[in-house]
N, C-alpha and C positions, 0 to 999 in steps of 0.2 A: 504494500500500500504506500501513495508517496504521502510525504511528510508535509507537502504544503500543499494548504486549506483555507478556506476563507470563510466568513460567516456576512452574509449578503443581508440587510436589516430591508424588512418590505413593510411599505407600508400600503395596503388594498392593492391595486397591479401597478403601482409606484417603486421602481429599489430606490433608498433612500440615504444608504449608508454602505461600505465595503469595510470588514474587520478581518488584517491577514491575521492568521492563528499562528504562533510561535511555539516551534517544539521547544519544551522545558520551563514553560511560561502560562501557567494556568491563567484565565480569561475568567472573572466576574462577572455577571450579567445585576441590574438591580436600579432602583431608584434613586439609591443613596450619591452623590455624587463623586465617592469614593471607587466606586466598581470603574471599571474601565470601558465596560458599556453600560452607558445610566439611561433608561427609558423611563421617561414623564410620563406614568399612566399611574392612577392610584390605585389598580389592579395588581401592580406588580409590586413585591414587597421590595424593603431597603436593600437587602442583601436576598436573592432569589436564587439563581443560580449561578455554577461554573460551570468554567469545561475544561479538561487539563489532556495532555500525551500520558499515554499508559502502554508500555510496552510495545510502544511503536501504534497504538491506536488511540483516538482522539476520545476523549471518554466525556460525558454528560452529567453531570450529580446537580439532584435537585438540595436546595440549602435549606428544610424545613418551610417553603415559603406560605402562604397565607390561600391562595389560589392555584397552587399547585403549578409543575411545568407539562406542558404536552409535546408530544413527537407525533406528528399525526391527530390520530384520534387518541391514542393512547397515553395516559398517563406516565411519568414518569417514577420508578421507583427506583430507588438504589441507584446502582451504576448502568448508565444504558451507553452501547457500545454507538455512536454516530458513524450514519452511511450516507453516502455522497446522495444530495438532492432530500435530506432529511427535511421535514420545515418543523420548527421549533417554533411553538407560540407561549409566549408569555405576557400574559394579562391582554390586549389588544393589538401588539406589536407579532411580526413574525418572522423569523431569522432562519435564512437558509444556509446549511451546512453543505459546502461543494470542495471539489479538488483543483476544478478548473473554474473562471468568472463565468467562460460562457457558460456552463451549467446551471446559472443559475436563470437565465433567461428561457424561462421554459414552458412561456406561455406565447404562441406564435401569436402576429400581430394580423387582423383580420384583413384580406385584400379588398380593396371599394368594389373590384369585380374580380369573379374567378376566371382561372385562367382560360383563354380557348384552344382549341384544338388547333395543332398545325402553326403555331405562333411561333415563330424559328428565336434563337438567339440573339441571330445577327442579320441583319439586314444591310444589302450597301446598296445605296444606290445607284444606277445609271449613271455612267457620265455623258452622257450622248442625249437625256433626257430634258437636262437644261442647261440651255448656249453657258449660261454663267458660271458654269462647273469647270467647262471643256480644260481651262489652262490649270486645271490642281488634280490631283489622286481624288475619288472617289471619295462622298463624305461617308463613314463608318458609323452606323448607329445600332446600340446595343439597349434593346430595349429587358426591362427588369420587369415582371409583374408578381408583385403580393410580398413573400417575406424573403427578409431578408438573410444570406448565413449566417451574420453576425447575430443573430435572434435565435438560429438552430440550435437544440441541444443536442449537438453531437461529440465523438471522444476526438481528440486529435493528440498528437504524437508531440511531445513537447521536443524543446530545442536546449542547448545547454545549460541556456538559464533557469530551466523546466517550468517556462513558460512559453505557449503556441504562440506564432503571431496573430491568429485568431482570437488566441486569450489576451492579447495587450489590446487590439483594439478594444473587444469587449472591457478589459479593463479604462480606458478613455471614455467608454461611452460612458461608462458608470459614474467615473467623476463629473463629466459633463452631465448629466442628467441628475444630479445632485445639486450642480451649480443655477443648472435652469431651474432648480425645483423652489428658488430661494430668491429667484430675480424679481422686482418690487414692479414691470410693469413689461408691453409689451415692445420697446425701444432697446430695451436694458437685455431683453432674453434672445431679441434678432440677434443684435452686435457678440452676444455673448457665442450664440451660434454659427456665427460668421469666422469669428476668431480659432474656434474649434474645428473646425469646416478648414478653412487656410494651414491651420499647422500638421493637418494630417492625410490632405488631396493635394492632390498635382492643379491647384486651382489661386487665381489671384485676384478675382473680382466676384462678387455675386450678392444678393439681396434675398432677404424675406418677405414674401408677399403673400399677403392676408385676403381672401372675400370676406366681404361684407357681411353682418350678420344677416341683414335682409335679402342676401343675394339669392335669388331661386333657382338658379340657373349657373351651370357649370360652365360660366365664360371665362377668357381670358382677359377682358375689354373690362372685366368686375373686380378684378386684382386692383390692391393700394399697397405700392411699397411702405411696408413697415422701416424698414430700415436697409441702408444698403453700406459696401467698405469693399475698399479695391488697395492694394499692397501696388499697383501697378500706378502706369504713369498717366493713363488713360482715365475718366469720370466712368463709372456704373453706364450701361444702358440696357434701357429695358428689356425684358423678355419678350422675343417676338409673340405675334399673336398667334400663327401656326402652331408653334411650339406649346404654348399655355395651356392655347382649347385642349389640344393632342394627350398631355397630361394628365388636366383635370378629366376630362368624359372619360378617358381611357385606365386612368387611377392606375396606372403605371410610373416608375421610374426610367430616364431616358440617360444615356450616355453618349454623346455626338463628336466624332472625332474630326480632325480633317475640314473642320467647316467654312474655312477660307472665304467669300465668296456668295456662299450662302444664305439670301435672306428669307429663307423659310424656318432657318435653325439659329440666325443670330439679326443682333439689329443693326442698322447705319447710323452713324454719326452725320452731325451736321454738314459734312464733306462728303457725305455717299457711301464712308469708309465702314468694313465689318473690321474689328479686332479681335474678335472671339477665333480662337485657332480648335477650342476642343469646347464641349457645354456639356454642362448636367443638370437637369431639371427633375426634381424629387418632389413627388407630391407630400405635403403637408396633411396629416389626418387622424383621425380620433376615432377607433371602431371604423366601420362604414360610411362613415361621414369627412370628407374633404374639407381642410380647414383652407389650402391656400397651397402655395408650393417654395421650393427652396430652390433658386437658379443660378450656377455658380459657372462658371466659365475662364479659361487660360488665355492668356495675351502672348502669350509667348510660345514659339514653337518648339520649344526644348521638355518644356512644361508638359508631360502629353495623360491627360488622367486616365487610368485603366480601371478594367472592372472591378479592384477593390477598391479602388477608389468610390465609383457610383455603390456598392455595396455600404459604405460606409456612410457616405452621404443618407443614403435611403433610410438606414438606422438613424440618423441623426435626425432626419426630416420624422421619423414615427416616435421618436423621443422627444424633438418641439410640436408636437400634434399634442401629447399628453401633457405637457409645459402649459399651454397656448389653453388648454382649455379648463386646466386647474383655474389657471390666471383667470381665465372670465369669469368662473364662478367662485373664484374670492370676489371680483369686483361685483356681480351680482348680489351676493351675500352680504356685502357691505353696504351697497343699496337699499337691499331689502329690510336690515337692521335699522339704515337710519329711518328709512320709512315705519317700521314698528317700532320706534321710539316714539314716535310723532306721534303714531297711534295709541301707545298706551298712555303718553302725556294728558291726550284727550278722552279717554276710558277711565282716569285716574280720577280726571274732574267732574266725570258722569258718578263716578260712587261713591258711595259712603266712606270716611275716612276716619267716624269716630273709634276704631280700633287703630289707628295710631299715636292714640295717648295711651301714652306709656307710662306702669306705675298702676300699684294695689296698696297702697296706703294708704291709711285716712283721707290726708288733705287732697291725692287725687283722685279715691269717690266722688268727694265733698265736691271737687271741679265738674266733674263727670255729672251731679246729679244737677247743678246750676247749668250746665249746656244743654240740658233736655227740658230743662223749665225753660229758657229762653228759646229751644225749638219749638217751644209749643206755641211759640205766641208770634206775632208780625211785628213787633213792639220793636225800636232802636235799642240798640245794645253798646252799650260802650265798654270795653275790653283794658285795661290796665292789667300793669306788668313792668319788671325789668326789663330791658334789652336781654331777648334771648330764651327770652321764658318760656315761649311758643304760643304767640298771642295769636297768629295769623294760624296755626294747626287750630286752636279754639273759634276760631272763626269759622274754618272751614266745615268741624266737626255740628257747629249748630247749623249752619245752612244744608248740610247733607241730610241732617236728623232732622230739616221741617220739611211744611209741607210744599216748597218751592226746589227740592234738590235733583228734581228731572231738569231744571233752567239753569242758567250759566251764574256760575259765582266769578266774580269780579275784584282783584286788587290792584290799589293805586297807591304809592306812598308820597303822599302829599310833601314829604323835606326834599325830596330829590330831584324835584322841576320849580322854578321860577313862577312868580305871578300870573305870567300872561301864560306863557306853557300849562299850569297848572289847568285852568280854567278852557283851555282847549283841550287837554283830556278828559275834564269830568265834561264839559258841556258841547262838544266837539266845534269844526269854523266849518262856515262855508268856503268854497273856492274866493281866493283873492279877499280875503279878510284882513288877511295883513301878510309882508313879506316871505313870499315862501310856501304861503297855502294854493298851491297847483292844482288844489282837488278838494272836494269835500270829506269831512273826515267826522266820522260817529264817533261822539263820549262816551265813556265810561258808562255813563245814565242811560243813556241809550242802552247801550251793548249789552247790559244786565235788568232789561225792562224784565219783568217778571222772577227775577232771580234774586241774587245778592251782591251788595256792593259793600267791600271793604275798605275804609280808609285808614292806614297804618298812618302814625302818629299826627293825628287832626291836629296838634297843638302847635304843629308847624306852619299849619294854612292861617296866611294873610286875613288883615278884617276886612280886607276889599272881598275876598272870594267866601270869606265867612257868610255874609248877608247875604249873597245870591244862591247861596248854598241852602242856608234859613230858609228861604220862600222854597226852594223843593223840599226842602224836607216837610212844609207843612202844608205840602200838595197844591202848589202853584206851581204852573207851566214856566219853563224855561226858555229861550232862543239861543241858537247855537252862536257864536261868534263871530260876528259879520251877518248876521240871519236877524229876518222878524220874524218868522214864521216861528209860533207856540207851539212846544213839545210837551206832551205831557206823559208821563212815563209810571210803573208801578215794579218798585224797587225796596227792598227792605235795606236798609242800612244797619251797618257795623261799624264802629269805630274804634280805635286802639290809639293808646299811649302809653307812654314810660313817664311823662310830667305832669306835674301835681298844677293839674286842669284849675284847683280852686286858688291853689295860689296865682296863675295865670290870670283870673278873672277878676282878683284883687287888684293886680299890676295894671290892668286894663292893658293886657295882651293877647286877652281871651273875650269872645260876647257875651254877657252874660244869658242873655237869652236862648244862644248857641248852646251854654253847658247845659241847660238845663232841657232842653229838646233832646239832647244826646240819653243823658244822663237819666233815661225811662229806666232799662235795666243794668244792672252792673254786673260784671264777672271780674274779680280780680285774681292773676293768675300768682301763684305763691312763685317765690324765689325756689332753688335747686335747694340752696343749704336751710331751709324750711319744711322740706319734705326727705332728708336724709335717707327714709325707708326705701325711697324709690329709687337711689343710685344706682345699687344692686341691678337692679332689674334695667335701670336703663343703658346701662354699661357693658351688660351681657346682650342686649337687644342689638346697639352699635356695633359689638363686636363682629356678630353674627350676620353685621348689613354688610361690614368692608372684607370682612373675609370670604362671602360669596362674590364682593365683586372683584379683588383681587386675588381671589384662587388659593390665597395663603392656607397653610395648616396649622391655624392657632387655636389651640382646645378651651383657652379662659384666662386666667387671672394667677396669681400667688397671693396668697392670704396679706402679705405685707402691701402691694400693689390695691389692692382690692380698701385696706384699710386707709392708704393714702386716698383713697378716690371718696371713701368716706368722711375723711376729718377735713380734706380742702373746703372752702370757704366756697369757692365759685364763684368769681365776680361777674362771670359770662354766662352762667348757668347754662339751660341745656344745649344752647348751640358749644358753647365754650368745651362742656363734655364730649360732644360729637367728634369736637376738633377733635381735643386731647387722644380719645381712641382711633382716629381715622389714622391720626402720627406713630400713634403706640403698633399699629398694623406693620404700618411701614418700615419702622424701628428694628421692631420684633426678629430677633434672632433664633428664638428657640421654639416653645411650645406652648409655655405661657409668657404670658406678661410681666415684667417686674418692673419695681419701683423705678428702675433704669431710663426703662422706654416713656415712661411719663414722664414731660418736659409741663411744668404747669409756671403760670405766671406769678409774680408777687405782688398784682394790682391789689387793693383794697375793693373790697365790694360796698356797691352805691343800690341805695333806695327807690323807689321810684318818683323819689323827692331830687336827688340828686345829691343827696348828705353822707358825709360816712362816716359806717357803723365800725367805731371801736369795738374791741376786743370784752370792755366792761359793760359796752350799752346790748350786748348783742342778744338774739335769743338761747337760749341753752344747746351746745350740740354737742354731741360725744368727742372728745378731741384725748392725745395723751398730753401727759404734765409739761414735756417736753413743747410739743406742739403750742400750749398754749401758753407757758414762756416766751417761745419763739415770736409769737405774733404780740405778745406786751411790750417785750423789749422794742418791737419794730413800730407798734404805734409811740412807745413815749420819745423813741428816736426823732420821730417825725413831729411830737408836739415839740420838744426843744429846736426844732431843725438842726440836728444832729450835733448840736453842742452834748459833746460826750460826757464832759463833764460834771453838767448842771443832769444830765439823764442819769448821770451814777446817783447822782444826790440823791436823787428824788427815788431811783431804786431801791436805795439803801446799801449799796453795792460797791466796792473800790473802782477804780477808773479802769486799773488791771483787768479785775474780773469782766468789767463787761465788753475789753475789747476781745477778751478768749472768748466770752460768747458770742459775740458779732461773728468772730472766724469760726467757728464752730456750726453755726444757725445759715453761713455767708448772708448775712442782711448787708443789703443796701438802703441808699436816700432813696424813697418812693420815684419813680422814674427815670432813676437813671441806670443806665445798665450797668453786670457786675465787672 
């Protein structure tokens, strides 16, 4: 038996990888990225299988794996002895065991037509048939139909190196068709095949040419150069049309030698001139169906390409058939994706989304049963909250839970457009209303007539747009901007803030008559470090969103990681958590999470007054002794403005000690980095 083997990795009728086997050098198979072949499939365990030399034969041992290895149909147990053209499946992946590369190519490629009867090899033409011949030798044309021998699995007699020249091609192809399998579009995979094409024919000019998807019809005249590259001194020119048709209808490969002369088999230049001396025209194709063809051609007389030549070409032309049409259906699938994103964007908004609050603790029942009282009624809502709290999910949630949640819910956030901008989204302009209005454009009020319209932080809008706001709210017709024409609309309103509306209304920066049209129902949504019980649960929810969308294998938390997530304060609350785990994802080294992967800030947390809560005014939260040291020292830092000094005093403290606990705790001055 010879000693050199290879292990051909397939993926469905794709080879995707070549692994030479080394006598005295056992070979790992496995997940882990320690094996020497690591397959990404969560089928296949860390460490799965080997394969080692045993007495001069190539031996198989499964590694205890989780889904076991197969040889066939058969399982593997113990030592199993591998024979040439074995296929070895592990978890999705499938690895053929051969002696020779061509071996492993043993799925012949299907021909666009089968062969006919009487179809000679070689054909020469006349030279007496056409005057334009008469001064050159006969043009020689070797026509190929269906596969190719580089695709045959047959034994061939190796050479010193105890490898076939059939087996080096087949090994070329392999890597080539690895390289196309990886090319990011259809420009990148011609050139790549062109250059493959050049280093291994007797050829120095040629191009990839594509039909059209919509093409119905096997013309030549329907061919688009993908890409074309000449080593010569002469430009690309096209593929005649005689040759093209002849091609595609005939789903053969052509070999043209001799062709001086000939403009049935090469083109003219803008001078009259052919430079093609020899052509090979490969069709392009996928199963039964013709993608397009590969026409490659010599400038030079010395150059003369022969039939392994065209044999090699043909393989490489049914190797970019398979390339070419993976490629389309990535870029279809990419299409298609973004088009179902868009879809379930708008499916998301059609349903109910009161099961994405998150949290079984008290205070967020106590939310949960205030969003169904205010579903139940058409009544203005006004929504309070810290920045982050998730005023806009409680919004969402009561409009899904009434009886308006078949109609379109509507957000606008009032801080982030200007006066006039503002009042052309809630009330839309007519055409030519003012600079720039090209067209007429429907509001907010509009666009959620029957539904819900949410205004995130009202306390931002102007008391110019205030008052015109008032009169819809209390059911007077509106005119769009630049418009007379009366709209009258039927719209439940929501409102949200983070500022203390009544002090607003004191400062006379708020209407008074405003807050109190708003301000029918209330929902105030609690801060994160207010409902503690619900970290847990919202932290294992996060985890579970970025780990399906990043594919990671992170199982949870570590008890100390888990407790930091408890005793932080949360200045950002639940958006601020979302971050913190979406980072902790991406961090994550191991299995779980540790205190490590969480990078958390040292903002102080704000009210929805805008005030901060010390350490002594705060409500009670489980914190350790350590912890809440840590954060006294760093508020009295900041009442001294870090006069160290006068903060020992007052600690009771020596100056010493409290710079050891500064380095210890690393506090800094509130906003400045460490």
């Amino acid at each position: 038996m010879s000693k050199l083997a290879y292990l051909v990795i397939r993926d469905g009728l794709k080879w995707t990888d070549v692994f030479r086997l080394v006598p005295g050098q056992a070979v790992t198979i496995g997940r882990a990225a320690t094996n020497q072949i690591v397959i990404k499939d969560d089928r296949c365990s860390r460490n799965h299988a080997e394969i080692f030399m045993s007495e001069g034969q190539w031996i198989l041992r499964d590694l205890e794996s989780r889904n076991g290895t197969m040889v066939g149909e058969q399982r593997v147990e113990g030592d199993w002895l591998l024979r040439p053209a074995d296929i070895i499946r592990v978890g999705r992946s499938q690895l053929v065991f051969v002696h020779h590369l061509t071996q492993a190519f043993d799925e012949p490629s299907t021909a666009a037509v089968p062969p006919r009867e009487g179809d000679g090899g070689t054909l020469e033409a006349d030279a007496d048939a056409d005057s334009v011949l008469s001064p050159y030798q006969p043009t020689t044309i070797t026509h190929r139909r269906g596969q190719t021998k580089f695709l045959e699995p047959v034994e061939l007699e190796e050479d010193e190196t105890g490898i076939s020249e059939k087996g080096k091609a087949a090994a070329k192809l392999c890597r080539l068709a690895f390289e196309l399998a990886k090319t990011p579009d259809l420009v990148s995979l011609a050139n790549l095949a062109l250059t493959g094409l050049f280093e291994n024919t007797q050829t120095d000019t040629g191009a990839l040419l594509l039909l059209s998807r919509e093409s119905q019809e096997l013309e030549g005249s329907d061919l688009e150069v993908t890409a074309s590259r000449t080593t010569a001194n002469q430009a690309y020119h096209p593929v005649s049309q005689f040759l093209a048709t002849t091609v595609l209808r005939e789903g053969e490969a052509v070999l043209a030698r001799n062709v001086m002369g000939d403009s049935t088999l090469g083109s003219r230049d803008s001078k009259g001139e052919i430079h093609a001396t020899s052509v090979i025209c490969a069709p392009v194709r996928h199963g039964r169906k013709i993608l397009g063809l590969i026409h490659l051609y010599s400038t030079d007389t010395r150059r003369v390409p022969d039939p392994e030549d065209l044999e090699f070409t043909l393989a490489v032309a049914n190797t970019v058939g398979v390339a070419v049409t993976n490629l389309r259906q990535r870029q279809e699938l990419a299409e298609n994706l973004t088009q179902m994103k868009d879809e379930n964007i708008l499916l998301r908004e059609q349903l109910r989304v009161q099961s994405e609050i998150v949290g079984s603790g008290p205070v967020a029942l106590k939310l949960t049963e205030e969003i169904g009282r205010a579903a139940s009624s058409s009544a203005t809502v006004l929504i309070r909250g810290e920045s982050g709290v998730g005023k806009e999910l409680v919004a969402r949630a009561v409009h899904y839970s009434s009886a308006r949640s078949k109609n379109t819910f509507v957000c606008l956030n009032c801080a982030a457009l200007s006066e006039d901008l503002l009042a052309s989204e809630l009330f839309g302009h007519e055409r030519g209303a003012f600079t720039g209005a090209t067209e007429r454009k429907i509001g907010k009020f509009e666009a959620a007539d029957g539904g819900t319209l949410m205004l995130d932080e009202i306390g931002e809008m102007s008391q110019g747009i205030q008052a015109k706001f008032l009169r819809v709210l209390e059911g007077h017709p509106f005119e769009r901007v630049g418009g007379n024409k009366p709209i009258k609309v039927n719209v439940r309103v929501i409102a949200a803030t983070n500022r203390d509306l009544e002090q607003d209304v004191a400062d006379n920066r708020f209407r008074r008559d405003l807050f109190f049209r708003l301000h029918v129902l209330e929902i105030v949504v609690p801060a994160l470090r207010k409902r503690v019980e619900d970290i847990p649960e919202l932290a294992i929810h996060f985890l579970r969103l970025f780990v399906t969308e990043t594919g990671r294998r992170i199982e949870g938390y570590t008890d100390e990681a888990m407790q930091l997530l408890v005793s932080y304060r949360w200045p950002g609350n639940v958006r601020e958590l979302k971050n913190v785990i979406e980072r902790a994802v991406v961090l994550c080294r191991g299995r779980l999470i540790d205190q490590g992967d969480l990078l958390l800030s040292k903002l102080p947390t704000s009210g929805s007054t805008g005030e901060i809560v010390d350490v002594a005014g705060s409500v009670f939260t489980p914190a350790s002794l350590a912890d809440v040291e840590r954060q006294h020292i760093q508020a009295m830092l900041d009442h001294t403005s870090w006069n160290k000094s006068r903060a020992a005093g007052l600690l009771g403290i020596e100056r010493s000690t409290l710079d050891r606990k500064i380095r210890r705790y690393g506090l800094t001055a509130t906003g400045r980095p460490d």
